[in-house]
mmCIF entry with sequence, helices, sheets and N, C-alpha, C, O atoms, coordinates in Angstrom:
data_MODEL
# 
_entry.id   MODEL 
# 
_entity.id                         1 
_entity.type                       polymer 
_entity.pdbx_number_of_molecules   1 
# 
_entity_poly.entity_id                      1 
_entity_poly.type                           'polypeptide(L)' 
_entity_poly.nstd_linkage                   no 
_entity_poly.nstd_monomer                   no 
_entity_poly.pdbx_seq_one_letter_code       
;(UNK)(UNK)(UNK)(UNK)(UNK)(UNK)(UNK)(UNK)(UNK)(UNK)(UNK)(UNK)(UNK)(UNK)(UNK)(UNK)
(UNK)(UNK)(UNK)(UNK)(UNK)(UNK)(UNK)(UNK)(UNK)(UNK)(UNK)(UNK)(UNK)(UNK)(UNK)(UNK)
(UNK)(UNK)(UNK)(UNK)(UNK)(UNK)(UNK)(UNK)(UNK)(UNK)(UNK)(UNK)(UNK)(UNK)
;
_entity_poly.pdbx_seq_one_letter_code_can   XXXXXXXXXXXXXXXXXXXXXXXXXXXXXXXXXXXXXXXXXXXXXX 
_entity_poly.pdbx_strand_id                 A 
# 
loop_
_entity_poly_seq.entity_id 
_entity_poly_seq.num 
_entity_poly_seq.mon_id 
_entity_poly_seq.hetero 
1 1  UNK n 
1 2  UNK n 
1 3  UNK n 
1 4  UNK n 
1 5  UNK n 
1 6  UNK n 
1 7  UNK n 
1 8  UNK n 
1 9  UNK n 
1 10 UNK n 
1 11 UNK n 
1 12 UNK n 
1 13 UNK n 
1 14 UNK n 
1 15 UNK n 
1 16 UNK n 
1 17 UNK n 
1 18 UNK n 
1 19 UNK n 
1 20 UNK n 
1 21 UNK n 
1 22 UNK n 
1 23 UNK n 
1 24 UNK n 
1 25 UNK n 
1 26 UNK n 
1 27 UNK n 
1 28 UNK n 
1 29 UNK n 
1 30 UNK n 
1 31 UNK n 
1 32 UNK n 
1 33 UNK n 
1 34 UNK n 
1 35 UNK n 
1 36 UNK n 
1 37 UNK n 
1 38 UNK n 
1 39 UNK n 
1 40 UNK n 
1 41 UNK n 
1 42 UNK n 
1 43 UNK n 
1 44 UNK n 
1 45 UNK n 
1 46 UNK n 
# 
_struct_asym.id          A 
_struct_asym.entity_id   1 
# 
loop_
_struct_conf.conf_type_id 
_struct_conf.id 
_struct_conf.pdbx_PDB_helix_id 
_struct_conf.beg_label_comp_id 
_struct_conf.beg_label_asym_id 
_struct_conf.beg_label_seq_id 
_struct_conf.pdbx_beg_PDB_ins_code 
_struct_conf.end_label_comp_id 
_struct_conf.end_label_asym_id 
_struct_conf.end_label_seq_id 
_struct_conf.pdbx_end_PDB_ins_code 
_struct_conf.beg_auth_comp_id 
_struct_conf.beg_auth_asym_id 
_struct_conf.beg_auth_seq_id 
_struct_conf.end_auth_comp_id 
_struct_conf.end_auth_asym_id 
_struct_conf.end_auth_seq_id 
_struct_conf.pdbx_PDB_helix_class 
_struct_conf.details 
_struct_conf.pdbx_PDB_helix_length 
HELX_P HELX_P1 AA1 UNK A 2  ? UNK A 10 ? UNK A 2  UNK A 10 1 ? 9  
HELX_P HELX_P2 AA2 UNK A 16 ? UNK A 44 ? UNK A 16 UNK A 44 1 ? 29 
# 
_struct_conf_type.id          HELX_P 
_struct_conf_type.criteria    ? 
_struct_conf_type.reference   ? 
# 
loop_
_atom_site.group_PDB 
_atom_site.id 
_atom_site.type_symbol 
_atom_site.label_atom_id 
_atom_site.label_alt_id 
_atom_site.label_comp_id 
_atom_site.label_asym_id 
_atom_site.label_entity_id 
_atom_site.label_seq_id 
_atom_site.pdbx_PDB_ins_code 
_atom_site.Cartn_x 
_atom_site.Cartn_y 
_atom_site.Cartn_z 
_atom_site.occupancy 
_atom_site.B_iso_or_equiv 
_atom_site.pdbx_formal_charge 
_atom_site.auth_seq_id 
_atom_site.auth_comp_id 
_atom_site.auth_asym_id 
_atom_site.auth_atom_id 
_atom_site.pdbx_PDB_model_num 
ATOM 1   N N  . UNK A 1 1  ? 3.854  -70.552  215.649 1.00 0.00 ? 1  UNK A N  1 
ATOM 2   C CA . UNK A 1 1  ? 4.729  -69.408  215.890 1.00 0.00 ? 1  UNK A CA 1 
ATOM 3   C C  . UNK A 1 1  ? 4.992  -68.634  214.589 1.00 0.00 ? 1  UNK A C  1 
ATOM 4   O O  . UNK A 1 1  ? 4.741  -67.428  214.592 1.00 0.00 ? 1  UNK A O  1 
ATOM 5   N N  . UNK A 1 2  ? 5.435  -69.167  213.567 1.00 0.00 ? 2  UNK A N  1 
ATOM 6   C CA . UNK A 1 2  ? 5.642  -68.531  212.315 1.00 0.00 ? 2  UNK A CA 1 
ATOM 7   C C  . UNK A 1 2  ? 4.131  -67.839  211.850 1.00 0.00 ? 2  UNK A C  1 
ATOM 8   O O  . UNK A 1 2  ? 4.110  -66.639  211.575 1.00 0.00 ? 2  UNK A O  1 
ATOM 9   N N  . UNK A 1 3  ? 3.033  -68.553  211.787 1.00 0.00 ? 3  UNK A N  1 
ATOM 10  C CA . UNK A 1 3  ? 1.949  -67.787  212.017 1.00 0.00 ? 3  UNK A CA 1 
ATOM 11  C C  . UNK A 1 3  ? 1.334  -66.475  212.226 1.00 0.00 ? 3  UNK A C  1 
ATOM 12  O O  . UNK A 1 3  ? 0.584  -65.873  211.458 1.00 0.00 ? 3  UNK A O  1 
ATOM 13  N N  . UNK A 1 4  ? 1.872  -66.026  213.679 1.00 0.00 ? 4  UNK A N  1 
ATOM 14  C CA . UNK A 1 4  ? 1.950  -65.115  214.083 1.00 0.00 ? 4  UNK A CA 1 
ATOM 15  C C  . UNK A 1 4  ? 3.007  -64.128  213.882 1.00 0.00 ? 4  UNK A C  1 
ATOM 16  O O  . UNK A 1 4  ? 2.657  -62.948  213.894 1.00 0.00 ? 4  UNK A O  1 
ATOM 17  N N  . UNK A 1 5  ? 4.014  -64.356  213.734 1.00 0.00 ? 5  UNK A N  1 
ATOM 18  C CA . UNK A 1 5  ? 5.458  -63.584  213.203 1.00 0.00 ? 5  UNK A CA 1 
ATOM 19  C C  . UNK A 1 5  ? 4.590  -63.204  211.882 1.00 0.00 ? 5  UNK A C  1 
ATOM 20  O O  . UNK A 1 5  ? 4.219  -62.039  211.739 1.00 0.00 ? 5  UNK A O  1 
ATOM 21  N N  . UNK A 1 6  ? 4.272  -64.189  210.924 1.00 0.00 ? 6  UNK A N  1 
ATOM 22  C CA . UNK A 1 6  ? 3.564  -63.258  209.665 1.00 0.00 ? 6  UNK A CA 1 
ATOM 23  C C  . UNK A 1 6  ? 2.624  -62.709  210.001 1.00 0.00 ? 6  UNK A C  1 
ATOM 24  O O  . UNK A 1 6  ? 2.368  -61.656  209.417 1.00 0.00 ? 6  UNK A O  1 
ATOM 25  N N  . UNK A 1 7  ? 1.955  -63.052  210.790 1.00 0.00 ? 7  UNK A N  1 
ATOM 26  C CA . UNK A 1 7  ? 0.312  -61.725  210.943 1.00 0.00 ? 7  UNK A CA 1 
ATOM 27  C C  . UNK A 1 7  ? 0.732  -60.393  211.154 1.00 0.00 ? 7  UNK A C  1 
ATOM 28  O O  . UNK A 1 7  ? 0.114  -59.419  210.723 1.00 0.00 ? 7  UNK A O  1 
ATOM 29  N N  . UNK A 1 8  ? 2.306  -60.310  212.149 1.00 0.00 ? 8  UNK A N  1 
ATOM 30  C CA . UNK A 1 8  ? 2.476  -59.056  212.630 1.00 0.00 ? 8  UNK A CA 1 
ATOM 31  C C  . UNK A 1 8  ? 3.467  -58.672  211.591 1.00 0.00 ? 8  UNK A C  1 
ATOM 32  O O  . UNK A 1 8  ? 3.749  -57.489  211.776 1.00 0.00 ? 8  UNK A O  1 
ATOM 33  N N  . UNK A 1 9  ? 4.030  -59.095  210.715 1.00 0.00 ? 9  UNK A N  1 
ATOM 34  C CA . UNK A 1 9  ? 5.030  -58.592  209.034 1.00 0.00 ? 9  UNK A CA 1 
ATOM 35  C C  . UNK A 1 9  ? 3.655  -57.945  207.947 1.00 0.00 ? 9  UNK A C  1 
ATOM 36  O O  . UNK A 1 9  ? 3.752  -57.137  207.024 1.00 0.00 ? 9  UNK A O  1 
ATOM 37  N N  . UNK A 1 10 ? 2.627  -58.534  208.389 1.00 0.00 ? 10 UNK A N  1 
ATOM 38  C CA . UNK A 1 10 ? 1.622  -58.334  207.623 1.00 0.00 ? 10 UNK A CA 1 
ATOM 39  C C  . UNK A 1 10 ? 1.157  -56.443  208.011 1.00 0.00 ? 10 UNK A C  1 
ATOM 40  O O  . UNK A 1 10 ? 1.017  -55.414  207.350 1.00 0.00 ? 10 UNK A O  1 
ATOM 41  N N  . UNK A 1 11 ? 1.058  -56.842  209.428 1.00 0.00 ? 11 UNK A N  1 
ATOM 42  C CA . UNK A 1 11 ? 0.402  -55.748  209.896 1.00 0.00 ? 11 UNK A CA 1 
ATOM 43  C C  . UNK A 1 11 ? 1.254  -54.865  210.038 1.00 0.00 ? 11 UNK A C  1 
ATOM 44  O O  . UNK A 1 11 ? 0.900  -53.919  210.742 1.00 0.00 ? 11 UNK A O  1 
ATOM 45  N N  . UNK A 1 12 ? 2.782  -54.816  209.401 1.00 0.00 ? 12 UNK A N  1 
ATOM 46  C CA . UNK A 1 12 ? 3.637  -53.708  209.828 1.00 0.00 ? 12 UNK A CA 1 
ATOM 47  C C  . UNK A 1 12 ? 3.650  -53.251  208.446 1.00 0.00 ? 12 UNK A C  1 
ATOM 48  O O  . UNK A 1 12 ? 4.440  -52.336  208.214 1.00 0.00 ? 12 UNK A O  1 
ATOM 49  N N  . UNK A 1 13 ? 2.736  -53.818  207.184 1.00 0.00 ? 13 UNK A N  1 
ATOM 50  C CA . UNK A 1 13 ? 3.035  -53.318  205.889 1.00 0.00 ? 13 UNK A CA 1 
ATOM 51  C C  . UNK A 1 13 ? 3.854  -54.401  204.802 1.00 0.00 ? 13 UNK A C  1 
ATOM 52  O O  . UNK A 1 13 ? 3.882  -54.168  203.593 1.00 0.00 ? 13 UNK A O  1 
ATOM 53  N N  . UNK A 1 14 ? 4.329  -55.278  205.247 1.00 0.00 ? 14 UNK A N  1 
ATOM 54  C CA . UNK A 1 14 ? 4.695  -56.465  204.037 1.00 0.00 ? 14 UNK A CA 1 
ATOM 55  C C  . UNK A 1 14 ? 3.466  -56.952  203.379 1.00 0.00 ? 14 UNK A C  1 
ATOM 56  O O  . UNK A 1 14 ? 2.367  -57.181  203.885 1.00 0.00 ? 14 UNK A O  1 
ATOM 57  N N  . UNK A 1 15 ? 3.817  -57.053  202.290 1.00 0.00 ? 15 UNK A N  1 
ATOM 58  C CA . UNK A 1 15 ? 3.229  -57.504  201.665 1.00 0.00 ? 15 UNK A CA 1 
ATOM 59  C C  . UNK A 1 15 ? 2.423  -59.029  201.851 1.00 0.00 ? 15 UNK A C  1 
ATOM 60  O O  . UNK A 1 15 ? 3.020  -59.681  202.708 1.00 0.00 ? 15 UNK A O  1 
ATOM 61  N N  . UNK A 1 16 ? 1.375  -59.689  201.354 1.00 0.00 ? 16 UNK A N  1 
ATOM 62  C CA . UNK A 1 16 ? 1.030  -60.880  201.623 1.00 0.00 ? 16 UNK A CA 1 
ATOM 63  C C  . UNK A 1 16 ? 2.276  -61.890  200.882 1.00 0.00 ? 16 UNK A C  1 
ATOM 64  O O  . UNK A 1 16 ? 2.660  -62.959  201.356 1.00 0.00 ? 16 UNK A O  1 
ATOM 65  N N  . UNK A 1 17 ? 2.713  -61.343  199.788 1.00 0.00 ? 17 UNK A N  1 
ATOM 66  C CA . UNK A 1 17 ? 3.071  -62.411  198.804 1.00 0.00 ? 17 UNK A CA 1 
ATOM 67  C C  . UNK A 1 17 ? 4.823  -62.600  199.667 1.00 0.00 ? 17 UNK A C  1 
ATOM 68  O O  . UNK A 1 17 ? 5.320  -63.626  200.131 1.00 0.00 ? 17 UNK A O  1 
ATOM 69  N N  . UNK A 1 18 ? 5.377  -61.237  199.619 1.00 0.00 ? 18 UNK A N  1 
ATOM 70  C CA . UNK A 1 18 ? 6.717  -61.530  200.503 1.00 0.00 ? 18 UNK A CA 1 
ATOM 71  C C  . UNK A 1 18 ? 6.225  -62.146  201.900 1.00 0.00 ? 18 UNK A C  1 
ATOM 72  O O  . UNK A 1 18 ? 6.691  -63.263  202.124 1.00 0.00 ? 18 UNK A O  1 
ATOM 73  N N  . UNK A 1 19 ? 5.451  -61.676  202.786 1.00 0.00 ? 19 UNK A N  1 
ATOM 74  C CA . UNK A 1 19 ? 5.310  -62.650  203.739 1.00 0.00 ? 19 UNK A CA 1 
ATOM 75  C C  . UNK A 1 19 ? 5.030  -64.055  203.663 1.00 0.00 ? 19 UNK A C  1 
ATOM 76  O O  . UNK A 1 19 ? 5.658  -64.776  204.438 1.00 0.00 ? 19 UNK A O  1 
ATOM 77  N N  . UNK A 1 20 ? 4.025  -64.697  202.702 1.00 0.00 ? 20 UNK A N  1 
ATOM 78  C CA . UNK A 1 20 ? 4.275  -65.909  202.320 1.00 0.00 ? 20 UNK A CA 1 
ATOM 79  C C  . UNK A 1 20 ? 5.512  -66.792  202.182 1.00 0.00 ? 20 UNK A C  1 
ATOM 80  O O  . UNK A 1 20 ? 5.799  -67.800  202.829 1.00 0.00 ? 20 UNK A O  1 
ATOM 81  N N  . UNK A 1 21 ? 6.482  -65.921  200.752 1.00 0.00 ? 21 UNK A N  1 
ATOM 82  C CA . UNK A 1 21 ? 7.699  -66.248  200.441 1.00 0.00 ? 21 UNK A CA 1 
ATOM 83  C C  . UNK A 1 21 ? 8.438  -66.773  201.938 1.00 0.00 ? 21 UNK A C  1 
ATOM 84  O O  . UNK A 1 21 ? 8.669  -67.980  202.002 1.00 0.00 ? 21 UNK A O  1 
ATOM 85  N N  . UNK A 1 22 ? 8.811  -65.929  203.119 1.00 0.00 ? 22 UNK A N  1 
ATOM 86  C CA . UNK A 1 22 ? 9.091  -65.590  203.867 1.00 0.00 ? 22 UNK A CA 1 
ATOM 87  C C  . UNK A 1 22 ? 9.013  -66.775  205.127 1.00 0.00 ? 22 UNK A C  1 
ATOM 88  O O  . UNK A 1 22 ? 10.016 -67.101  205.762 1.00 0.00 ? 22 UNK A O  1 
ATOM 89  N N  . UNK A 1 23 ? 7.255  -67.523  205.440 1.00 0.00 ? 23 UNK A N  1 
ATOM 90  C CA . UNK A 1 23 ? 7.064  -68.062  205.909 1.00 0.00 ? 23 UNK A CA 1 
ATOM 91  C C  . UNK A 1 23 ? 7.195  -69.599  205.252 1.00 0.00 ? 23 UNK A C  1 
ATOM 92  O O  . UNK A 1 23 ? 7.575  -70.460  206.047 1.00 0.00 ? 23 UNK A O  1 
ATOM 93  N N  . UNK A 1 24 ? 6.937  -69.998  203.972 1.00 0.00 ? 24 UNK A N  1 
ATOM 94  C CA . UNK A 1 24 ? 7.902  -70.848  203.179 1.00 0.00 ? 24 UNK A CA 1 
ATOM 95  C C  . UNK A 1 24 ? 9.407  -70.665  203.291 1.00 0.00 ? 24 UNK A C  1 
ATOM 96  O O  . UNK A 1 24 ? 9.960  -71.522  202.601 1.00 0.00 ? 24 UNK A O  1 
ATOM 97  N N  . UNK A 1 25 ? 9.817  -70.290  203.580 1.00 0.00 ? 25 UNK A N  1 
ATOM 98  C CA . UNK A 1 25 ? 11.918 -70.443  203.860 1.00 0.00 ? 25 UNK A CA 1 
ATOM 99  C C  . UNK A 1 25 ? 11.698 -70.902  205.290 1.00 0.00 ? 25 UNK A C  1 
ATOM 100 O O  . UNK A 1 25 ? 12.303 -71.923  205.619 1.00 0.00 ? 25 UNK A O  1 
ATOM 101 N N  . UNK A 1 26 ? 10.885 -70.276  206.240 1.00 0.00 ? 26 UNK A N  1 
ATOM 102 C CA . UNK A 1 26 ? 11.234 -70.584  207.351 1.00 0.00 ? 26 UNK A CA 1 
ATOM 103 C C  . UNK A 1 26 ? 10.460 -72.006  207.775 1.00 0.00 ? 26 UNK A C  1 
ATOM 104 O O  . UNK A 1 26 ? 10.922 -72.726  208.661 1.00 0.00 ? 26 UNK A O  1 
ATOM 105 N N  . UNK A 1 27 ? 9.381  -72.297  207.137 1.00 0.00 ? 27 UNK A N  1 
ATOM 106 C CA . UNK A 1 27 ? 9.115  -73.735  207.057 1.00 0.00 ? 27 UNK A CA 1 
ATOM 107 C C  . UNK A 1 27 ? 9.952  -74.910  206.629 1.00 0.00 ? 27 UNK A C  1 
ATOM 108 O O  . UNK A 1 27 ? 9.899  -76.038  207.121 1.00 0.00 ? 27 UNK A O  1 
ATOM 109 N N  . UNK A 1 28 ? 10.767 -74.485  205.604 1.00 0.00 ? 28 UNK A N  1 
ATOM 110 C CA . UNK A 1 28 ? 11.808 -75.304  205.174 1.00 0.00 ? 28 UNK A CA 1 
ATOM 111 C C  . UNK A 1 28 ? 13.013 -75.395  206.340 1.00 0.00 ? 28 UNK A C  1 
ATOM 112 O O  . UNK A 1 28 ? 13.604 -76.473  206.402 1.00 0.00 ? 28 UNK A O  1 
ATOM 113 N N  . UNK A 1 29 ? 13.279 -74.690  206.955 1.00 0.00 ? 29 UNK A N  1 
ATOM 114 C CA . UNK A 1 29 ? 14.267 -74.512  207.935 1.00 0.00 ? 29 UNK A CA 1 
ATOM 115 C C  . UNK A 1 29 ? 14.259 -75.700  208.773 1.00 0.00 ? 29 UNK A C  1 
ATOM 116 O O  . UNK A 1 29 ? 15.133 -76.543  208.972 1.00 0.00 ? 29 UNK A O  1 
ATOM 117 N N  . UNK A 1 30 ? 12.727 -75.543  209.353 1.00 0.00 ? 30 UNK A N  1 
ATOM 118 C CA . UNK A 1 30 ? 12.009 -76.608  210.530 1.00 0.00 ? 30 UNK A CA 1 
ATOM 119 C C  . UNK A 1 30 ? 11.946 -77.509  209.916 1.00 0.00 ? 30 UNK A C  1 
ATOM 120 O O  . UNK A 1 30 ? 12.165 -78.469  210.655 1.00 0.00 ? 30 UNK A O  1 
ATOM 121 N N  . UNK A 1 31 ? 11.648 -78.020  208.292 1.00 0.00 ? 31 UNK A N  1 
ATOM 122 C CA . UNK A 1 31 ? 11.788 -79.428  208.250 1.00 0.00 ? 31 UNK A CA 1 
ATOM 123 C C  . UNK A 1 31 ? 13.403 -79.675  208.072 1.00 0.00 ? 31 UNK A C  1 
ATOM 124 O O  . UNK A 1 31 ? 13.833 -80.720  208.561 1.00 0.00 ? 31 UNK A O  1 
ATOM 125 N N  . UNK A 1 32 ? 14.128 -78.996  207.558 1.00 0.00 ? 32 UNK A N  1 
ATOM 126 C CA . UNK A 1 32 ? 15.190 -79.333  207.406 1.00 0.00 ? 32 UNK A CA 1 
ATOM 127 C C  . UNK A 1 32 ? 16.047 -80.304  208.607 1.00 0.00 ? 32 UNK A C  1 
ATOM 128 O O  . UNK A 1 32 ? 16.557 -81.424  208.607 1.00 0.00 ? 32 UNK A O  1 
ATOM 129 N N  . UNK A 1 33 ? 15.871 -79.099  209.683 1.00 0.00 ? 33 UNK A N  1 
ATOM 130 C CA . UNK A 1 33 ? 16.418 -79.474  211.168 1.00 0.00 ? 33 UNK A CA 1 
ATOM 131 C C  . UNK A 1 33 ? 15.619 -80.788  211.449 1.00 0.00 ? 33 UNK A C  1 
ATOM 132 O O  . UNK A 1 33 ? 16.342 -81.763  211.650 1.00 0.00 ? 33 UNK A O  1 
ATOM 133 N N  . UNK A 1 34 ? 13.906 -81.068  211.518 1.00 0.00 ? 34 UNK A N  1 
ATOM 134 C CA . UNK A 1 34 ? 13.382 -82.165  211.636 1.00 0.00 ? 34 UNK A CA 1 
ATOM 135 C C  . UNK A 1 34 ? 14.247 -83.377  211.186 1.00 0.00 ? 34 UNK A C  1 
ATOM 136 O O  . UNK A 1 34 ? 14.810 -84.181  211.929 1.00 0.00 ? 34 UNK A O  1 
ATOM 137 N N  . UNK A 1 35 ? 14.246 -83.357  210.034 1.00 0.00 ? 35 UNK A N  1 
ATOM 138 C CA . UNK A 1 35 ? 14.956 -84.805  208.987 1.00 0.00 ? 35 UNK A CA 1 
ATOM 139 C C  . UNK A 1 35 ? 16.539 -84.702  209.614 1.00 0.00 ? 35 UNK A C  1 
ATOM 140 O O  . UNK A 1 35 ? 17.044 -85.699  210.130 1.00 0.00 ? 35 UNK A O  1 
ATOM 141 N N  . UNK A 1 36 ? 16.956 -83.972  209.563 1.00 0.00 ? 36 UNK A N  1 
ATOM 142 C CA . UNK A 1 36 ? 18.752 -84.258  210.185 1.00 0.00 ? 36 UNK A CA 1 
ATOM 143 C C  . UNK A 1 36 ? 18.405 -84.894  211.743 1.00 0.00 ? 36 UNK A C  1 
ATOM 144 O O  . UNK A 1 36 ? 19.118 -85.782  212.209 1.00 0.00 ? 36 UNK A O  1 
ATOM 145 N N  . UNK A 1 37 ? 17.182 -84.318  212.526 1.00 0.00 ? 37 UNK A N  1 
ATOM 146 C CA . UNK A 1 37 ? 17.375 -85.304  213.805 1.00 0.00 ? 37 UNK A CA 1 
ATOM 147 C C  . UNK A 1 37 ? 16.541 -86.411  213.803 1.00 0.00 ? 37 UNK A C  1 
ATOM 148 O O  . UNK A 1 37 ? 16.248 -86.981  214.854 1.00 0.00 ? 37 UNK A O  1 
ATOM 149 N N  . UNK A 1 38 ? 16.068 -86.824  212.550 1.00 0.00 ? 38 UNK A N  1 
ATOM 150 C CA . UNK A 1 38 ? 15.566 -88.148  212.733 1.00 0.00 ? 38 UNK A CA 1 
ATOM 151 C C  . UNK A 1 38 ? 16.050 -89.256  211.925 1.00 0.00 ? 38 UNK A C  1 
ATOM 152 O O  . UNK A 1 38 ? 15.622 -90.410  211.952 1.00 0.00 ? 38 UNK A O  1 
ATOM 153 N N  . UNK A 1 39 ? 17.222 -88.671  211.021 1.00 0.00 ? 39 UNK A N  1 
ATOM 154 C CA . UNK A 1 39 ? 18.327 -89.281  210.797 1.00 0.00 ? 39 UNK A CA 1 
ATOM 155 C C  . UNK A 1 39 ? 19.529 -89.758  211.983 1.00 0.00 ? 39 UNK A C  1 
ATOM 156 O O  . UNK A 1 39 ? 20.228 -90.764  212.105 1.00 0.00 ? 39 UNK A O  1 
ATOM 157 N N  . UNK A 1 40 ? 19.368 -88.460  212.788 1.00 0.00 ? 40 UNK A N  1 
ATOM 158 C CA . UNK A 1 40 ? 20.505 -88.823  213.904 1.00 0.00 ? 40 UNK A CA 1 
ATOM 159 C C  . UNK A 1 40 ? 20.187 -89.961  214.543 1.00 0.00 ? 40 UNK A C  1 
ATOM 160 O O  . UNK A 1 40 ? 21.032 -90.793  214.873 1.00 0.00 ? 40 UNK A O  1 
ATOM 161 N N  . UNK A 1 41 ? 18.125 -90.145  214.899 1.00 0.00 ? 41 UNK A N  1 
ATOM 162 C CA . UNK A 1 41 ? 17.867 -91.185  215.919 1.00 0.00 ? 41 UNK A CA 1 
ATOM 163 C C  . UNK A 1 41 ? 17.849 -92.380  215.557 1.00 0.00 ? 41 UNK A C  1 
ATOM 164 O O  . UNK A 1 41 ? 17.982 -93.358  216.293 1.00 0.00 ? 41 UNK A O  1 
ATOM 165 N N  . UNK A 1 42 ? 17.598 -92.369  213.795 1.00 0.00 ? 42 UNK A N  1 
ATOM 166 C CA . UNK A 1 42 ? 17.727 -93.644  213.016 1.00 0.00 ? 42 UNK A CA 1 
ATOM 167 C C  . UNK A 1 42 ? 19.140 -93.978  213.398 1.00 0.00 ? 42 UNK A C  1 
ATOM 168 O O  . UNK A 1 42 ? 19.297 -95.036  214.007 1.00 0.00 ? 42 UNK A O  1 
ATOM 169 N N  . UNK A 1 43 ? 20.281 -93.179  213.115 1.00 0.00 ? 43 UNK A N  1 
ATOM 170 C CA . UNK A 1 43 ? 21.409 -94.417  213.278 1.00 0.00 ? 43 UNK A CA 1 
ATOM 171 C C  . UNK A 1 43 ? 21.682 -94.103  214.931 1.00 0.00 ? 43 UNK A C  1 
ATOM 172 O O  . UNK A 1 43 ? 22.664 -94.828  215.096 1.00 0.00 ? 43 UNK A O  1 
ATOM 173 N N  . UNK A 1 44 ? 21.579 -93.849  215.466 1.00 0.00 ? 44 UNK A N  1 
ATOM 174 C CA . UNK A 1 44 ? 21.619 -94.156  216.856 1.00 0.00 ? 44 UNK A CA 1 
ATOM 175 C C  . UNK A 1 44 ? 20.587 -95.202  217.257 1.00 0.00 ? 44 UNK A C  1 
ATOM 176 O O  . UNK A 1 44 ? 20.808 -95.841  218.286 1.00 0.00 ? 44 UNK A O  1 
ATOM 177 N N  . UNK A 1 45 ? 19.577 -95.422  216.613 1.00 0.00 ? 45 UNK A N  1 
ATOM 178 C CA . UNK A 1 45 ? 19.166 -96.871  217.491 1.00 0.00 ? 45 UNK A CA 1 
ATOM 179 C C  . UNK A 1 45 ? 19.089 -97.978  216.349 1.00 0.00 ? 45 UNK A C  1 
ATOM 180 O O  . UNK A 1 45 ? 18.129 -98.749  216.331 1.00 0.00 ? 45 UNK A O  1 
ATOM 181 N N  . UNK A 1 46 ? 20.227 -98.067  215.280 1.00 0.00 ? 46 UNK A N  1 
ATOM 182 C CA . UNK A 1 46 ? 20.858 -99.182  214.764 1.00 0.00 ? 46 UNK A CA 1 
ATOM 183 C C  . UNK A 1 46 ? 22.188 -99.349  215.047 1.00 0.00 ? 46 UNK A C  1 
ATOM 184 O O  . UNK A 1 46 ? 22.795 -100.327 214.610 1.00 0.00 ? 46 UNK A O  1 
# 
């Protein structure tokens, strides 16, 4: 999905390097949220 959100930032005139930047923050987002819910499932099944 982020993928495509940058192809079309690309194709509206952003730059490659801000779209990069851009798709790095929002990768961090998704792991962020990842690790907080697999912390949640760790102490829920101890």
């Amino acid at each position: 999905m982020i993928g495509i959100q940058a192809k079309i930032k690309i194709d509206e005139g952003d730059s490659k390097l801000e779209v990069l930047i851009w798709m790095i923050n929002q990768s961090i987002v998704v792991l962020q949220k990842v690790s907080r819910q697999e912390k949640q499932e760790n102490k829920d099944n101890h």
